[in-house]
BALOBA-1460 file (C-alpha; in Angstrom, 3 decimals):
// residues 84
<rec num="1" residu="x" x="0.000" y="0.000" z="0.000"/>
<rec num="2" residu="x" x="1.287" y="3.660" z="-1.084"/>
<rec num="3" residu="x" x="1.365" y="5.948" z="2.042"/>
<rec num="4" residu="x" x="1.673" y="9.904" z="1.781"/>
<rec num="5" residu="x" x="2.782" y="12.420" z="3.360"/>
<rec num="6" residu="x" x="0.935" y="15.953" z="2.953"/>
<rec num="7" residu="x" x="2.187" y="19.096" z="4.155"/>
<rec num="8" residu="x" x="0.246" y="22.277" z="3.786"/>
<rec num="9" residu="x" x="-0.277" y="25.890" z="4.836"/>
<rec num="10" residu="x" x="-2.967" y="28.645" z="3.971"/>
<rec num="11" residu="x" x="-2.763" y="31.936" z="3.707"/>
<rec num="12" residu="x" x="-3.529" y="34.972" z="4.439"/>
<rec num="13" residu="x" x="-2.444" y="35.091" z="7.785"/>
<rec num="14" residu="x" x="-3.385" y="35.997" z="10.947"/>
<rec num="15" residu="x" x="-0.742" y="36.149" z="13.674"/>
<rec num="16" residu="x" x="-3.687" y="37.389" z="16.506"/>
<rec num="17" residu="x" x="-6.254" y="34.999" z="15.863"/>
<rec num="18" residu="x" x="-6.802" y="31.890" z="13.257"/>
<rec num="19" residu="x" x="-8.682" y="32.597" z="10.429"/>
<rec num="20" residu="x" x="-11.728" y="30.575" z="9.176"/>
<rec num="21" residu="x" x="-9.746" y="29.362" z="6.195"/>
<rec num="22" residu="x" x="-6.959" y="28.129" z="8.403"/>
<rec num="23" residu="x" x="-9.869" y="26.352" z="11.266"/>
<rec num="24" residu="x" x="-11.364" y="24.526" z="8.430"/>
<rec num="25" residu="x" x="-7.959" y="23.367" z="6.861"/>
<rec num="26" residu="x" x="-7.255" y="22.003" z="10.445"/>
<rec num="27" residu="x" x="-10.945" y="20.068" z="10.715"/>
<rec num="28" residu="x" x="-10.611" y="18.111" z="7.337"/>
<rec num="29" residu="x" x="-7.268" y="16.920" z="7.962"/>
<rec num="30" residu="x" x="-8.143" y="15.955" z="12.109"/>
<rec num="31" residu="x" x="-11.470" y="14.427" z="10.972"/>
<rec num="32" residu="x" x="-9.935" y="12.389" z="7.814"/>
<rec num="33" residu="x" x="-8.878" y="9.063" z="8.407"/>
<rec num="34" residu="x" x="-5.112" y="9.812" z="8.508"/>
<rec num="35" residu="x" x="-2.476" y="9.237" z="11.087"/>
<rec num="36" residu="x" x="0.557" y="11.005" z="12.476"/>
<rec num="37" residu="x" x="-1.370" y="14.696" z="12.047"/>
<rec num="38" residu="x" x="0.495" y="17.661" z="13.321"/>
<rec num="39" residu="x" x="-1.260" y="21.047" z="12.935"/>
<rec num="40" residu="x" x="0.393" y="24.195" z="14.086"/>
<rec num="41" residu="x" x="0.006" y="27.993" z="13.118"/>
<rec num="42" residu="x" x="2.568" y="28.311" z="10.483"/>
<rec num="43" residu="x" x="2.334" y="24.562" z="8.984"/>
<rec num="44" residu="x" x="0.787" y="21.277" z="8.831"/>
<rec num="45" residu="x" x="1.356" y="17.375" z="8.279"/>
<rec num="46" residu="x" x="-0.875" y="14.316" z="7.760"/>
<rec num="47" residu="x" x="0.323" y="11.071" z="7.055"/>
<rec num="48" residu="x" x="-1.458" y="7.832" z="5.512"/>
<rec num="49" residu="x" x="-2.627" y="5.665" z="2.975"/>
<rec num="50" residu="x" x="-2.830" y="7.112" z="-0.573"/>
<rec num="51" residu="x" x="-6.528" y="6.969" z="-0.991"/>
<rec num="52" residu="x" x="-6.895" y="8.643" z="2.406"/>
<rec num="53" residu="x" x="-4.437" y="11.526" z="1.906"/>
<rec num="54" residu="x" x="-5.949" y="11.947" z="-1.473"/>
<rec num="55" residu="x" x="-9.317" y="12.654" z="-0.271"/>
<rec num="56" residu="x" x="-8.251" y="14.805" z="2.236"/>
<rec num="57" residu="x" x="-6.585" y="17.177" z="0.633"/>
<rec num="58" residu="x" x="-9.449" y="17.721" z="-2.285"/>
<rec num="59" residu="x" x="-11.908" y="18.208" z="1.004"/>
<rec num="60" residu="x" x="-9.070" y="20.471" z="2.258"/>
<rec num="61" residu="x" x="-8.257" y="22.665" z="-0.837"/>
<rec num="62" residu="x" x="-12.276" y="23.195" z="-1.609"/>
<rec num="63" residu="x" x="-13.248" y="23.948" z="2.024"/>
<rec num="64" residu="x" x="-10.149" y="26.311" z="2.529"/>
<rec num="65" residu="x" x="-10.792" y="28.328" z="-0.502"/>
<rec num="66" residu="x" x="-14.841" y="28.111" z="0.269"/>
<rec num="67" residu="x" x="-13.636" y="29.578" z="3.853"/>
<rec num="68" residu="x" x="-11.834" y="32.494" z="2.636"/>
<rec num="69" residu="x" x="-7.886" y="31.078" z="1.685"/>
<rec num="70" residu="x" x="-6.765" y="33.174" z="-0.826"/>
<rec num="71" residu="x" x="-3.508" y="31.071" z="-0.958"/>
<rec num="72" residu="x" x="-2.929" y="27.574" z="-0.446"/>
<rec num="73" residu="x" x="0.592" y="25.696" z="-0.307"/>
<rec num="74" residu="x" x="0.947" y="22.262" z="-0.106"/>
<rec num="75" residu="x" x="3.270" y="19.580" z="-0.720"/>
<rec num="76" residu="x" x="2.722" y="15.618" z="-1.235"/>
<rec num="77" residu="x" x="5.720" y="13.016" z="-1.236"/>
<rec num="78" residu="x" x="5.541" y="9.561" z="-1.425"/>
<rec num="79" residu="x" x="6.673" y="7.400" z="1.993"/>
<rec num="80" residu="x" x="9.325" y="4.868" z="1.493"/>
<rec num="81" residu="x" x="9.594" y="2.378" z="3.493"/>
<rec num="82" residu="x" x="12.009" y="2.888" z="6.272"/>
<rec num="83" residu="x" x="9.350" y="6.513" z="6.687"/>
<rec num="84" residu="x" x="6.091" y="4.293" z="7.721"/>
């Protein structure tokens, strides 16, 4: 099985308080079925299968942009496996 690893950020910033874009970003990628998610202000990473990840981030990159993103960055790698 393929695993992923997606790491992502949207923009614009908000150093004072998150902004919508950035809170719904943050619920797709806690409520998908992925493991090893790490979500902090400035950057974010979600690990798992390839289906999974997949789905995620199309959920993430239409309900960011829905919420107000105006920007967002994101990278996807494959996981070998000594990375699992």
């Amino acid at each position: 099985m393929v695993r992923l690893r997606v790491e992502f950020t949207t923009e614009p910033f908000d150093l004072d308080e998150a902004p919508a874009h950035a809170v719904v970003a943050r619920e797709v990628i806690q409520s998908a079925q992925l493991d090893a998610v790490d979500v902090g202000p400035f950057g974010n990473t979600a690990e798992g299968g390839a289906d999974e990840v997949l789905t995620a981030v199309d959920a993430l990159l239409r309900k960011s942009l829905a919420a107000g993103a105006t920007r967002v960055s994101l990278q996807v790698n494959v996981l070998g496996e000594d990375e699992k």
